[in-house]
PDB file of N, CA, C and O in Angstrom:
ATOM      1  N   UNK A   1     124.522 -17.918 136.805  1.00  0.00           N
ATOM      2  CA  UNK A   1     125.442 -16.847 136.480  1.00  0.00           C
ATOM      3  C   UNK A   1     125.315 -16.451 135.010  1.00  0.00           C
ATOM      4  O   UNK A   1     125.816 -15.399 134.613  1.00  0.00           O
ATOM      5  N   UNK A   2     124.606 -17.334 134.141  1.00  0.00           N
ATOM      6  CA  UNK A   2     125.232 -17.079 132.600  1.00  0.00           C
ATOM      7  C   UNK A   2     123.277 -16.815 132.299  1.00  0.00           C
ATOM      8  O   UNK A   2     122.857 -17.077 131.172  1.00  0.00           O
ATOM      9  N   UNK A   3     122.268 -16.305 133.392  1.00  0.00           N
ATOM     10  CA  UNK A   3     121.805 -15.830 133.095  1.00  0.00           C
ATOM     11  C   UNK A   3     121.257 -14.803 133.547  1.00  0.00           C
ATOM     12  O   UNK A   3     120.103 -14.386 133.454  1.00  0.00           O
ATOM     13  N   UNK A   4     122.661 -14.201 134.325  1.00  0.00           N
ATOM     14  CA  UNK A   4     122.415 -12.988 134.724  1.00  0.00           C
ATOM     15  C   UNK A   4     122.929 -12.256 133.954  1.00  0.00           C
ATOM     16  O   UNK A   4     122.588 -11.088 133.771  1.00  0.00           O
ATOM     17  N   UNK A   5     124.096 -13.014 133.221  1.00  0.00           N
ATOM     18  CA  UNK A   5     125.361 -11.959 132.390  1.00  0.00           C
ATOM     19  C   UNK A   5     124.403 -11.837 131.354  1.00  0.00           C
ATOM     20  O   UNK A   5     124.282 -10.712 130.869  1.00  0.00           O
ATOM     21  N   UNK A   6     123.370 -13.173 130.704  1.00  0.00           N
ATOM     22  CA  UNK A   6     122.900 -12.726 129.565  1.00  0.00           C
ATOM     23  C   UNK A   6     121.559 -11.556 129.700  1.00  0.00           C
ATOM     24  O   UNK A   6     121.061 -10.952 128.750  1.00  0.00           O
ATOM     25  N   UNK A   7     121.255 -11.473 130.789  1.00  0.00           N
ATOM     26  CA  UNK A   7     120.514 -10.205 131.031  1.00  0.00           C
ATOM     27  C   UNK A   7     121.286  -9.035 130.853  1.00  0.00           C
ATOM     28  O   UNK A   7     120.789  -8.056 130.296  1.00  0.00           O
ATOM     29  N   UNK A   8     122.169  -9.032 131.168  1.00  0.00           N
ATOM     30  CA  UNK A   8     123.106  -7.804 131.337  1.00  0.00           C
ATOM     31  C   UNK A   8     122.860  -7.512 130.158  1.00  0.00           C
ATOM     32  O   UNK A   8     122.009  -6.645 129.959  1.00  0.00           O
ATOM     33  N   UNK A   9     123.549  -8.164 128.991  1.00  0.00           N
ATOM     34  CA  UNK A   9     123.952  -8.175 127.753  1.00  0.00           C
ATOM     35  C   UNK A   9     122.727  -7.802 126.886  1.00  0.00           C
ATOM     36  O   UNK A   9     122.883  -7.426 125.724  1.00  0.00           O
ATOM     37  N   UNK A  10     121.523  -7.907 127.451  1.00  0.00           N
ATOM     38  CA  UNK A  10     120.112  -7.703 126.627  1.00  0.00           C
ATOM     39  C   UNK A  10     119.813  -6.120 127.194  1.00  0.00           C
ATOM     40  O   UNK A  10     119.286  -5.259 126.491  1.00  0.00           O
ATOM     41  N   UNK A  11     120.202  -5.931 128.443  1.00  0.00           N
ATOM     42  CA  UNK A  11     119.803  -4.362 128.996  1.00  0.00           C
ATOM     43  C   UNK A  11     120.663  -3.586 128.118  1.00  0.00           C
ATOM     44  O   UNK A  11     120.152  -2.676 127.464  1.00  0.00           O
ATOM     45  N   UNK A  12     122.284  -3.907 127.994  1.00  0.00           N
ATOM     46  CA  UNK A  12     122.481  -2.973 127.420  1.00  0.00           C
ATOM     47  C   UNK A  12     122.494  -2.833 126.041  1.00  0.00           C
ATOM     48  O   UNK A  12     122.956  -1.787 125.584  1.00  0.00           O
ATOM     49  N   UNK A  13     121.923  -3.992 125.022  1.00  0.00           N
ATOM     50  CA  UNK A  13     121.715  -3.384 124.081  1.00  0.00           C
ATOM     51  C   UNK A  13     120.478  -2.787 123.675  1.00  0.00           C
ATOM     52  O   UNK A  13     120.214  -2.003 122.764  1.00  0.00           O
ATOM     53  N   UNK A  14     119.598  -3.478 124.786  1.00  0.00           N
ATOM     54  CA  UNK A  14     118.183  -2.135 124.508  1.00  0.00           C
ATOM     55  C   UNK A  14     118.742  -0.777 125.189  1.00  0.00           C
ATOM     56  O   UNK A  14     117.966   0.178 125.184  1.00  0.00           O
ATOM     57  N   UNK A  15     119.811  -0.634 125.679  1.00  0.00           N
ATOM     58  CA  UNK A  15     120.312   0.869 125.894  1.00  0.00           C
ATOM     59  C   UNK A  15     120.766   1.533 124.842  1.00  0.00           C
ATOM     60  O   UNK A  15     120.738   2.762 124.774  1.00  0.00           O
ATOM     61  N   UNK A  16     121.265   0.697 123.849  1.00  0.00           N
ATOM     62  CA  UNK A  16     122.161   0.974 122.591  1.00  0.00           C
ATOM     63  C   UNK A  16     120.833   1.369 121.528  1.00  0.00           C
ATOM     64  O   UNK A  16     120.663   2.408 120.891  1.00  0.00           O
ATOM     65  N   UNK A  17     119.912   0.047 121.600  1.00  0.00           N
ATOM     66  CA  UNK A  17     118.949   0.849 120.621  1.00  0.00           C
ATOM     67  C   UNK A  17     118.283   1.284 120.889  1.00  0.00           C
ATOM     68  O   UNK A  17     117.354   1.386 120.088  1.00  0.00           O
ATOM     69  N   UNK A  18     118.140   1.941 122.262  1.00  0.00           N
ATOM     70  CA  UNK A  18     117.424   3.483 122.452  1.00  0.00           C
ATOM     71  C   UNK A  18     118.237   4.601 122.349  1.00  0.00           C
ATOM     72  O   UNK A  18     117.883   5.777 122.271  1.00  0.00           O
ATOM     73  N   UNK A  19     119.170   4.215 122.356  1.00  0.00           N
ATOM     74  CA  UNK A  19     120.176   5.451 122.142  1.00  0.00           C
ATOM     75  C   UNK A  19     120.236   5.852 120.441  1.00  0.00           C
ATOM     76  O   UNK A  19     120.143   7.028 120.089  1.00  0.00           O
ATOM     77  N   UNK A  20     120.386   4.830 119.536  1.00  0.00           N
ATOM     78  CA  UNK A  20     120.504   4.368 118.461  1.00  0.00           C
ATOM     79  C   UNK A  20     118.968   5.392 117.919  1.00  0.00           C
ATOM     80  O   UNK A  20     119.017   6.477 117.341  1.00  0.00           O
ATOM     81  N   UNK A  21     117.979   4.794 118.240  1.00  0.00           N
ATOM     82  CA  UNK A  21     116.874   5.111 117.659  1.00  0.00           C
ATOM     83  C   UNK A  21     116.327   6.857 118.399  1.00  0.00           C
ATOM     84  O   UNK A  21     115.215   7.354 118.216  1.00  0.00           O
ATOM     85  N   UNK A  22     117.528   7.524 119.263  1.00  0.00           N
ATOM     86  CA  UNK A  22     117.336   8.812 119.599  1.00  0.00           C
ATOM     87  C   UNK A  22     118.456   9.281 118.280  1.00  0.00           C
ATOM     88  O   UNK A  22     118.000  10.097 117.478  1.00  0.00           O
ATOM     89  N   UNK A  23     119.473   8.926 118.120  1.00  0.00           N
ATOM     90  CA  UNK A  23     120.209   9.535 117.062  1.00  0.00           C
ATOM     91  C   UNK A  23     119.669   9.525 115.920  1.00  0.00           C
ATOM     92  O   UNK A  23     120.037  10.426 115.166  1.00  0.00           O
ATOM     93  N   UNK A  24     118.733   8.630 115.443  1.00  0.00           N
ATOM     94  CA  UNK A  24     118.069   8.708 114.336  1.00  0.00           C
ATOM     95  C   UNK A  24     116.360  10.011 114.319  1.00  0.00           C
ATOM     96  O   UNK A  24     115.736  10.616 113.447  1.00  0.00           O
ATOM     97  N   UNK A  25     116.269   9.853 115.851  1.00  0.00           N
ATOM     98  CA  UNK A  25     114.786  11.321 115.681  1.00  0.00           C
ATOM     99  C   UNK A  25     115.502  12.195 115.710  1.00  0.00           C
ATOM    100  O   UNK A  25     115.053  13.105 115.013  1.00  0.00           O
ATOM    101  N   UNK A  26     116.700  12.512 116.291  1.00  0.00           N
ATOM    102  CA  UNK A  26     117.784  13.643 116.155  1.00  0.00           C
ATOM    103  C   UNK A  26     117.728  14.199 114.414  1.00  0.00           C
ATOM    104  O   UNK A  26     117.416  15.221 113.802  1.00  0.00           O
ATOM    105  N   UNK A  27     118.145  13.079 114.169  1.00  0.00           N
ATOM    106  CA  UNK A  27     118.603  13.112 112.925  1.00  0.00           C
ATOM    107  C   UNK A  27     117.709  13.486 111.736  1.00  0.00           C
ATOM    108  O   UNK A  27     118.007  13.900 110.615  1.00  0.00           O
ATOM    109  N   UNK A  28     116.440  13.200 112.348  1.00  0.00           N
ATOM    110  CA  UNK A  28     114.992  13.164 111.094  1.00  0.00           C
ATOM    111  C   UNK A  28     114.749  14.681 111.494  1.00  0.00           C
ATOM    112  O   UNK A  28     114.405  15.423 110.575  1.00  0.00           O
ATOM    113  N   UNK A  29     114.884  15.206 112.721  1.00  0.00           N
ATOM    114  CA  UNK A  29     114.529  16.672 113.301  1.00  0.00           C
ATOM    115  C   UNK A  29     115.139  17.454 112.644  1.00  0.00           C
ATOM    116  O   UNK A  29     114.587  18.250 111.884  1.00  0.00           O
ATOM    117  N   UNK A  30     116.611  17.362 112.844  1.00  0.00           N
ATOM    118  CA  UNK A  30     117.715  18.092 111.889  1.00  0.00           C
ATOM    119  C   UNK A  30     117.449  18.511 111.027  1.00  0.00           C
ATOM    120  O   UNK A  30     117.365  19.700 110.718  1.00  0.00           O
ATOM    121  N   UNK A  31     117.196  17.298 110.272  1.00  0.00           N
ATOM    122  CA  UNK A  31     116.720  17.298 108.553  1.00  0.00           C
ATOM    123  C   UNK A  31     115.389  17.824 108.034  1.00  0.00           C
ATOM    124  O   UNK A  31     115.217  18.376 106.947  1.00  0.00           O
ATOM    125  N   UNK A  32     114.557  17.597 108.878  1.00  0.00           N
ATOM    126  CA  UNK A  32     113.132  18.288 109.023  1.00  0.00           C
ATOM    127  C   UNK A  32     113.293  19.626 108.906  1.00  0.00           C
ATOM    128  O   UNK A  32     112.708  20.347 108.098  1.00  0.00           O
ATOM    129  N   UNK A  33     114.363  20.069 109.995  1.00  0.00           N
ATOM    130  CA  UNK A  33     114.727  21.653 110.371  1.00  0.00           C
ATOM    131  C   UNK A  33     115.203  22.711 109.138  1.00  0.00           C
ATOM    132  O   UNK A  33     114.998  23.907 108.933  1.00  0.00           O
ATOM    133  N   UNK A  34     115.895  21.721 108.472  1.00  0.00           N
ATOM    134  CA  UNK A  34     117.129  22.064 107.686  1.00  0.00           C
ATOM    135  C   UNK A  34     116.102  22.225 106.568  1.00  0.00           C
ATOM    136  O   UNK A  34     116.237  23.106 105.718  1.00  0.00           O
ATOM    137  N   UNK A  35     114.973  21.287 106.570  1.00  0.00           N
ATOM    138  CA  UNK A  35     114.195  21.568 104.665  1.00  0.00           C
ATOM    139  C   UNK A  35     113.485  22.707 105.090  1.00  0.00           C
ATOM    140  O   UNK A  35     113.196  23.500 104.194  1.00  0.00           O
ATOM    141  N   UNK A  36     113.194  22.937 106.041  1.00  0.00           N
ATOM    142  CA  UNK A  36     112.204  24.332 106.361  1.00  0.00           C
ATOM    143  C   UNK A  36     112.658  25.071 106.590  1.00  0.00           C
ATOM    144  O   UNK A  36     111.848  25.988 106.456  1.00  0.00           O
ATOM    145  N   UNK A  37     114.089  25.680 107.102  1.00  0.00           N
ATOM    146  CA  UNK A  37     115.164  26.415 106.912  1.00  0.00           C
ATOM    147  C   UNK A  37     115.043  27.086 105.296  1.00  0.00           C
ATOM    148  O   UNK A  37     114.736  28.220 104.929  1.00  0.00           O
ATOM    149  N   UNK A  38     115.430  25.842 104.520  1.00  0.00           N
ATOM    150  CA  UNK A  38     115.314  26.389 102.686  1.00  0.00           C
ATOM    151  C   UNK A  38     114.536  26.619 102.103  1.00  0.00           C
ATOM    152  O   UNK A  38     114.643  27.282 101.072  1.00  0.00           O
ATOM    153  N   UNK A  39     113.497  26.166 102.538  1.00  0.00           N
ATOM    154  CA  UNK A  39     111.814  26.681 101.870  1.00  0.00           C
ATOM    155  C   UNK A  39     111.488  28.075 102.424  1.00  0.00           C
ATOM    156  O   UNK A  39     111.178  29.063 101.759  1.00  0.00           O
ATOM    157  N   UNK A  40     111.606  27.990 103.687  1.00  0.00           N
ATOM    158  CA  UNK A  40     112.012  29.678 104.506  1.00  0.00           C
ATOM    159  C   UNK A  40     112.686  30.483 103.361  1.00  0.00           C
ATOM    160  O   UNK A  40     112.024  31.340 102.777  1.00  0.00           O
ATOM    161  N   UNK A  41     113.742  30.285 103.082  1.00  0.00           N
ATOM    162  CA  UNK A  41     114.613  31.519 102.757  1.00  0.00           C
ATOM    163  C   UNK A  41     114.289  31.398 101.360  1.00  0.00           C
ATOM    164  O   UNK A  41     114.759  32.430 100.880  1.00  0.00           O
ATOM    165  N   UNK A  42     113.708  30.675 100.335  1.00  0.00           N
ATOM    166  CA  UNK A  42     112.404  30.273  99.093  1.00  0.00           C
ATOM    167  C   UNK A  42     111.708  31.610  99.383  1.00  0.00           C
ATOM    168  O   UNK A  42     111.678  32.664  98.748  1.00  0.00           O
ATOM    169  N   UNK A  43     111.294  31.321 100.260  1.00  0.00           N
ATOM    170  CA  UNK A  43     109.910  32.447 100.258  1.00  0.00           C
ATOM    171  C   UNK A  43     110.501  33.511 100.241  1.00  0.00           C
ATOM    172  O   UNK A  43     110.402  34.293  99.295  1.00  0.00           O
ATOM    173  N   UNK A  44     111.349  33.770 101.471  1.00  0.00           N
ATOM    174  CA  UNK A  44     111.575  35.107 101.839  1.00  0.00           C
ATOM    175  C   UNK A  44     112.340  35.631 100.046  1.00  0.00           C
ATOM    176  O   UNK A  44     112.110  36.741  99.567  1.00  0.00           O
ATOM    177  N   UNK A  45     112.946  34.893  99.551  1.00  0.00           N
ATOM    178  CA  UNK A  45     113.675  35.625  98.000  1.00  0.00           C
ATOM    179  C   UNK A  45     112.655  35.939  97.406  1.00  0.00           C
ATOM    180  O   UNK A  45     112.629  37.082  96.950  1.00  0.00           O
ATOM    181  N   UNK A  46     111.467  35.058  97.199  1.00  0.00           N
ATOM    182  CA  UNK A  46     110.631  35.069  96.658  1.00  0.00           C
ATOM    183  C   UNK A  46     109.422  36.399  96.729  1.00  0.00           C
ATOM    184  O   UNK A  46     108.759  36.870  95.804  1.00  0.00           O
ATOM    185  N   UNK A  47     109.438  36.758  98.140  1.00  0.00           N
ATOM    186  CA  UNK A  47     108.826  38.211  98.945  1.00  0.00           C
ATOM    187  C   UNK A  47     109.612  39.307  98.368  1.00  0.00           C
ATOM    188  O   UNK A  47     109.042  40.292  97.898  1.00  0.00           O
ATOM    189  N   UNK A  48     111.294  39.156  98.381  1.00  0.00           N
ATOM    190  CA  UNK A  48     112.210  40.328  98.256  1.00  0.00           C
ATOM    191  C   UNK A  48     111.988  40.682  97.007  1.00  0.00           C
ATOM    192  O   UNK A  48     112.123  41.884  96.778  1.00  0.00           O
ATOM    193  N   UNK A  49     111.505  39.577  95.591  1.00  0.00           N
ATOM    194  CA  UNK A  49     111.453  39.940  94.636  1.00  0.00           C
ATOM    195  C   UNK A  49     110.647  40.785  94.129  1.00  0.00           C
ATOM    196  O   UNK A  49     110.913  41.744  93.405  1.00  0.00           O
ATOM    197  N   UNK A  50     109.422  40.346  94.600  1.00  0.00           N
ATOM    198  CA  UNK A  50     107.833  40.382  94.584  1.00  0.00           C
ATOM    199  C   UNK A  50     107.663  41.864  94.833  1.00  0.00           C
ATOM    200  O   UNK A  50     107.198  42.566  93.934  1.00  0.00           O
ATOM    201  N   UNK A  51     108.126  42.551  96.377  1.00  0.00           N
ATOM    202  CA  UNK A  51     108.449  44.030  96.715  1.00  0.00           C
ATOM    203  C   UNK A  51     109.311  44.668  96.076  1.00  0.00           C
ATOM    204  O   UNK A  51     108.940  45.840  96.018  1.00  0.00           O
ATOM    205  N   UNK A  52     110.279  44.519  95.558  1.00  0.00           N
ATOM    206  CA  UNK A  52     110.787  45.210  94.527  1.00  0.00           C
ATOM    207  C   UNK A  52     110.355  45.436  93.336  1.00  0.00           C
ATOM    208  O   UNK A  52     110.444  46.642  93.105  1.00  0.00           O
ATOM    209  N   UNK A  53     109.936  44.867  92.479  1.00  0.00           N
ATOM    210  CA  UNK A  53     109.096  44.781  91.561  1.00  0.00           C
ATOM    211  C   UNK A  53     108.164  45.570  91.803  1.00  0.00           C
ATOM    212  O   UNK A  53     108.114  46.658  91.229  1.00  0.00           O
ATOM    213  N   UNK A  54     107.312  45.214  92.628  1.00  0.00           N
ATOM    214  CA  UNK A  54     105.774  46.166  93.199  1.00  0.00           C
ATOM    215  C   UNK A  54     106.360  47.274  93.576  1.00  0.00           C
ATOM    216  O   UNK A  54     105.733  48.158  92.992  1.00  0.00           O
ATOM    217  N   UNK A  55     107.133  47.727  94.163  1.00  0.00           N
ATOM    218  CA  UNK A  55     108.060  49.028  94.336  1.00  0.00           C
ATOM    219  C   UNK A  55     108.105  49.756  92.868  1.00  0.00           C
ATOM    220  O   UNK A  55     107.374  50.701  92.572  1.00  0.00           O
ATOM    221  N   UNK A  56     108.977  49.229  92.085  1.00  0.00           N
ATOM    222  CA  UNK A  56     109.250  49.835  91.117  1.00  0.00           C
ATOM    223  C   UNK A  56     107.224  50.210  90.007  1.00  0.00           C
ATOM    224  O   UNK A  56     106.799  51.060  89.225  1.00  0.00           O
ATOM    225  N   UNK A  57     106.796  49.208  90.542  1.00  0.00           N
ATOM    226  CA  UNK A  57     105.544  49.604  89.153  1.00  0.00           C
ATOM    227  C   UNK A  57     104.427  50.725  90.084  1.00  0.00           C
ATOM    228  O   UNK A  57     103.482  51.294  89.537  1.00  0.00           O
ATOM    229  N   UNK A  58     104.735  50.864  91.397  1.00  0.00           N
ATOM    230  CA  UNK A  58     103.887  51.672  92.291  1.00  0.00           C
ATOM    231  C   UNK A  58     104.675  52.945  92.101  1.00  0.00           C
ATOM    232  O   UNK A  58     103.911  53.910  92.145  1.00  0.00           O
ATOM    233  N   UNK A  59     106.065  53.324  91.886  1.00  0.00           N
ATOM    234  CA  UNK A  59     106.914  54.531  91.862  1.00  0.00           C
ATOM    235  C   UNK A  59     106.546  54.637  90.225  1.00  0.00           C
ATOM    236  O   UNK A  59     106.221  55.794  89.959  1.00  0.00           O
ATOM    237  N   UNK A  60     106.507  53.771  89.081  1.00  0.00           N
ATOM    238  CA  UNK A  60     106.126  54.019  87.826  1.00  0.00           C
ATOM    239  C   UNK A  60     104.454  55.121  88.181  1.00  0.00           C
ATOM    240  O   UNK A  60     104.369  56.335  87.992  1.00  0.00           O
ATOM    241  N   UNK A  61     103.199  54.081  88.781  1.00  0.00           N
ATOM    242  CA  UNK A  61     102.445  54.401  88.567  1.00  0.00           C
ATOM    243  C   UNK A  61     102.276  56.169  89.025  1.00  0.00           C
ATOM    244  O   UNK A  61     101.828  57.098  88.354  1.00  0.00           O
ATOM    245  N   UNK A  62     102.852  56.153  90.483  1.00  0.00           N
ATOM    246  CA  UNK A  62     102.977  57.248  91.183  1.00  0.00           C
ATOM    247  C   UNK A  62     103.834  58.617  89.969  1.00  0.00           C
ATOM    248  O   UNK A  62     103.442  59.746  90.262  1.00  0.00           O
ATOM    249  N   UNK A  63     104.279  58.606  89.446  1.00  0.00           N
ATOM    250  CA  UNK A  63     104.769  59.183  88.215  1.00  0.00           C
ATOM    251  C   UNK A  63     104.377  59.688  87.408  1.00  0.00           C
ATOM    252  O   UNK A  63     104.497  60.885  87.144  1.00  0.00           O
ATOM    253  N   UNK A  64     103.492  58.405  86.505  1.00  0.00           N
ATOM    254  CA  UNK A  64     102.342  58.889  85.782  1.00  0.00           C
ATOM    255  C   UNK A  64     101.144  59.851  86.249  1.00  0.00           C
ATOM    256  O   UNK A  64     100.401  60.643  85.670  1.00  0.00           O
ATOM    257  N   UNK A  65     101.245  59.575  87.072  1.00  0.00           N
ATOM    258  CA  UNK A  65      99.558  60.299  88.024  1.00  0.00           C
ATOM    259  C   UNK A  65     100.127  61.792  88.402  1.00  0.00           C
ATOM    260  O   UNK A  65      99.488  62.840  88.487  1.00  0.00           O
ATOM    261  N   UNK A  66     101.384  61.583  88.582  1.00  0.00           N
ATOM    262  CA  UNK A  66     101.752  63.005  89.170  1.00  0.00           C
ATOM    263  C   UNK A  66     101.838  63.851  87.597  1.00  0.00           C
ATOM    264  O   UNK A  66     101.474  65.025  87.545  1.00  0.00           O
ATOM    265  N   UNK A  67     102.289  63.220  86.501  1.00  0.00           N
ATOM    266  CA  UNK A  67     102.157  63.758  85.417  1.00  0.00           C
ATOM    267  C   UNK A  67     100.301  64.034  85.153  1.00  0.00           C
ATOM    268  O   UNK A  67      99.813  65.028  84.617  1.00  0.00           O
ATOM    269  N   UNK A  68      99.806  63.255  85.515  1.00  0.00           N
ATOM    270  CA  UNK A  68      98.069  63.444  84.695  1.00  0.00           C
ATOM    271  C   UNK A  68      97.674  64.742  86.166  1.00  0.00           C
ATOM    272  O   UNK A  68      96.892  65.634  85.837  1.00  0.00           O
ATOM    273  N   UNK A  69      98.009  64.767  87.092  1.00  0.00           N
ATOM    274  CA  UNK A  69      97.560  65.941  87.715  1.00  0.00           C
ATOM    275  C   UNK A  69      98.213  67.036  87.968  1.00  0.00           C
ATOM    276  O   UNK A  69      97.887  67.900  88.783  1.00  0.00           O
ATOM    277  N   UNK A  70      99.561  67.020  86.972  1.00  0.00           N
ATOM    278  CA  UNK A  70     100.094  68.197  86.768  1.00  0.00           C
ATOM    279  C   UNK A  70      99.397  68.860  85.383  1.00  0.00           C
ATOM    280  O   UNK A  70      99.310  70.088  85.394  1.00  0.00           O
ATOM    281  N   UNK A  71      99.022  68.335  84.497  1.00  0.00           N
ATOM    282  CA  UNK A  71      98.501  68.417  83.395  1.00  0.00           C
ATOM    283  C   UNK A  71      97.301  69.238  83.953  1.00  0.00           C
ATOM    284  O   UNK A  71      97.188  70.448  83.760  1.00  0.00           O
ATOM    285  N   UNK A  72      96.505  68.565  84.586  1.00  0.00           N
ATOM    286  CA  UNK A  72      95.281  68.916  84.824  1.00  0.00           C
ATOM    287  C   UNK A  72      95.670  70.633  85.546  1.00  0.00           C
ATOM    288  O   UNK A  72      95.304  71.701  85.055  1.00  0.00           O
ATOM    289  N   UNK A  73      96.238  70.506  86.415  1.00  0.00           N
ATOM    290  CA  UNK A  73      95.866  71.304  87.483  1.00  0.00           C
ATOM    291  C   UNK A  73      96.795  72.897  86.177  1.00  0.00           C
ATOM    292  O   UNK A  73      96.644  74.089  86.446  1.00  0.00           O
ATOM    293  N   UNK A  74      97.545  72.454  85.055  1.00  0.00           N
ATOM    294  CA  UNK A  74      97.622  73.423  84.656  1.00  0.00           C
ATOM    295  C   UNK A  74      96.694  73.739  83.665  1.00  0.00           C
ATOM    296  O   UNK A  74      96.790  74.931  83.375  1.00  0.00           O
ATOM    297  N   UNK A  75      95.969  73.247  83.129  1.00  0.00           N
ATOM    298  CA  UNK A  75      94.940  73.453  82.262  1.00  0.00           C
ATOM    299  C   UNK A  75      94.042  73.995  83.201  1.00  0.00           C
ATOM    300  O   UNK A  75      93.545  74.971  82.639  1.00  0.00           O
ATOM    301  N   UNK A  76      93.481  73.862  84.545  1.00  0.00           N
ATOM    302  CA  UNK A  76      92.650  74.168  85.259  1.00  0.00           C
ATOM    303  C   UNK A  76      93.224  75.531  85.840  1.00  0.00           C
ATOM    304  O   UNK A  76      92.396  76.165  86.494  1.00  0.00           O
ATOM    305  N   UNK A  77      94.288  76.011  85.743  1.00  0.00           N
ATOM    306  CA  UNK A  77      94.769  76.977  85.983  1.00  0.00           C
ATOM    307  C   UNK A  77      94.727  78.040  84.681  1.00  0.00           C
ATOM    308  O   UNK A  77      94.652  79.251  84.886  1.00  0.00           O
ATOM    309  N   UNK A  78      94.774  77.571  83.542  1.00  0.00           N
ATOM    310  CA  UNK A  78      94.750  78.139  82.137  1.00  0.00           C
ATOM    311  C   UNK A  78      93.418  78.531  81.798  1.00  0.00           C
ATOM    312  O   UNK A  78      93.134  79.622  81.302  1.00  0.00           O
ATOM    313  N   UNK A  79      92.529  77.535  82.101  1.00  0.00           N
ATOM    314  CA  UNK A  79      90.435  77.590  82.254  1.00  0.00           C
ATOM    315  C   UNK A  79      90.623  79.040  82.716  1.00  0.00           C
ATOM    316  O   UNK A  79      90.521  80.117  82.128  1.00  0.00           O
ATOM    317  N   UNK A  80      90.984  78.639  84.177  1.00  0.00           N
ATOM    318  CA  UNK A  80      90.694  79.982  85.244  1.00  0.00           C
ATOM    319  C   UNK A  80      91.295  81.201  85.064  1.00  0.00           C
ATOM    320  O   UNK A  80      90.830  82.134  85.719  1.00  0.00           O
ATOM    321  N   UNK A  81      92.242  81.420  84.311  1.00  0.00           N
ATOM    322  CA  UNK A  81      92.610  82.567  83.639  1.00  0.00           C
ATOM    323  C   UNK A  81      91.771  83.509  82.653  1.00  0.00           C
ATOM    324  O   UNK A  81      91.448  84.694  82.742  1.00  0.00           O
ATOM    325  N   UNK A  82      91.476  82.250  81.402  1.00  0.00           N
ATOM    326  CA  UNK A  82      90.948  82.417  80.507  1.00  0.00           C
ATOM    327  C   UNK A  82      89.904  82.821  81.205  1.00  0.00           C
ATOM    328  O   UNK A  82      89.702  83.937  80.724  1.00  0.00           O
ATOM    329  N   UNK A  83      89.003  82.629  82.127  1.00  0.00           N
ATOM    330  CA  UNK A  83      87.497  83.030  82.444  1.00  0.00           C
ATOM    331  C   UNK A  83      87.645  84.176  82.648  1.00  0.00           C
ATOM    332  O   UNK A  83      86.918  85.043  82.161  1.00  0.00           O
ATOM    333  N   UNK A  84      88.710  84.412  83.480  1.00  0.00           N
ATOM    334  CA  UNK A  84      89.301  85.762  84.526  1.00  0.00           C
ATOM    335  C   UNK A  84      89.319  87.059  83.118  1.00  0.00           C
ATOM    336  O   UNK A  84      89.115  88.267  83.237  1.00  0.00           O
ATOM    337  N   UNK A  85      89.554  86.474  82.166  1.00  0.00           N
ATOM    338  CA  UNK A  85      89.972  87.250  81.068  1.00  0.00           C
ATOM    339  C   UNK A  85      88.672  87.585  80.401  1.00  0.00           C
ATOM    340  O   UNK A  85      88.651  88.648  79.781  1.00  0.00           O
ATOM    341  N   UNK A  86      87.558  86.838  80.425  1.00  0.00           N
ATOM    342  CA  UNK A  86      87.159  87.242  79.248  1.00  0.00           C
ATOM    343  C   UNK A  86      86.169  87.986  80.416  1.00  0.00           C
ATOM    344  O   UNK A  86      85.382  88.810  79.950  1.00  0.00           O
ATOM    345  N   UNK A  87      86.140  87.821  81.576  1.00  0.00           N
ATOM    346  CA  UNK A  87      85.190  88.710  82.466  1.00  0.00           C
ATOM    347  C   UNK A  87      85.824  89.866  82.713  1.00  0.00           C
ATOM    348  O   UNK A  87      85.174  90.876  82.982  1.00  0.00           O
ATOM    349  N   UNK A  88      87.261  89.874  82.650  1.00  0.00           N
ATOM    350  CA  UNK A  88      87.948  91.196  83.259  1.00  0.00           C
ATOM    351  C   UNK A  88      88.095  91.327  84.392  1.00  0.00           C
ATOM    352  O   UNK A  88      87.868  92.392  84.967  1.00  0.00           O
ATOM    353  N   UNK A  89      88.641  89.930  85.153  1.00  0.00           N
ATOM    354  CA  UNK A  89      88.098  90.256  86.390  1.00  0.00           C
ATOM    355  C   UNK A  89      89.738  89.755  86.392  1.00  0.00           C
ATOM    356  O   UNK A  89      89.667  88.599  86.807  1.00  0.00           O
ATOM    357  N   UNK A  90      91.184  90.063  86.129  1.00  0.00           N
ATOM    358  CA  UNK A  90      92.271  89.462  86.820  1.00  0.00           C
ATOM    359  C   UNK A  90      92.953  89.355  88.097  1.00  0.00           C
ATOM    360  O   UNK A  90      93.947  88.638  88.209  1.00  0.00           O
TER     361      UNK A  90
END
């Protein structure tokens, strides 16, 4: 009898530390989850910054250029006058 009970008593604590040692992969998963969760949202600030920034120096550059081919296209308009003029041809 007292070595059936002590079987008993051995099943269920290898029930306990399988149960035991599932709360702990639970637990490492979680935590696993949870650091890659914050490195996630790392990056993603890190992206939001990155595009804004590049936003702003692509709307700078876009600016400038629209200034250097407004320039141009009126000087190239001023050329073509001037030619028009000295041929007489307006």
């Amino acid at each position: 009898m007292v070595y059936v009970r002590a079987c008993s008593v051995l099943l269920e604590m290898k029930k306990r530390c399988q149960y035991v040692d599932w709360i702990f992969y639970t637990f490492a998963c979680v935590q696993g989850a949870e650091s890659r969760a914050v490195m996630a949202e790392e990056q993603l600030a890190q992206l939001q910054r990155y595009i804004a920034q590049a936003s702003i120096t692509y709307q700078r550059e876009i600016m400038r250029l629209r200034g250097v081919v407004s320039k141009l296209d009126l000087s190239g308009n001023a050329m073509r006058s001037m030619a028009a003029a000295a041929t007489g041809l307006k």
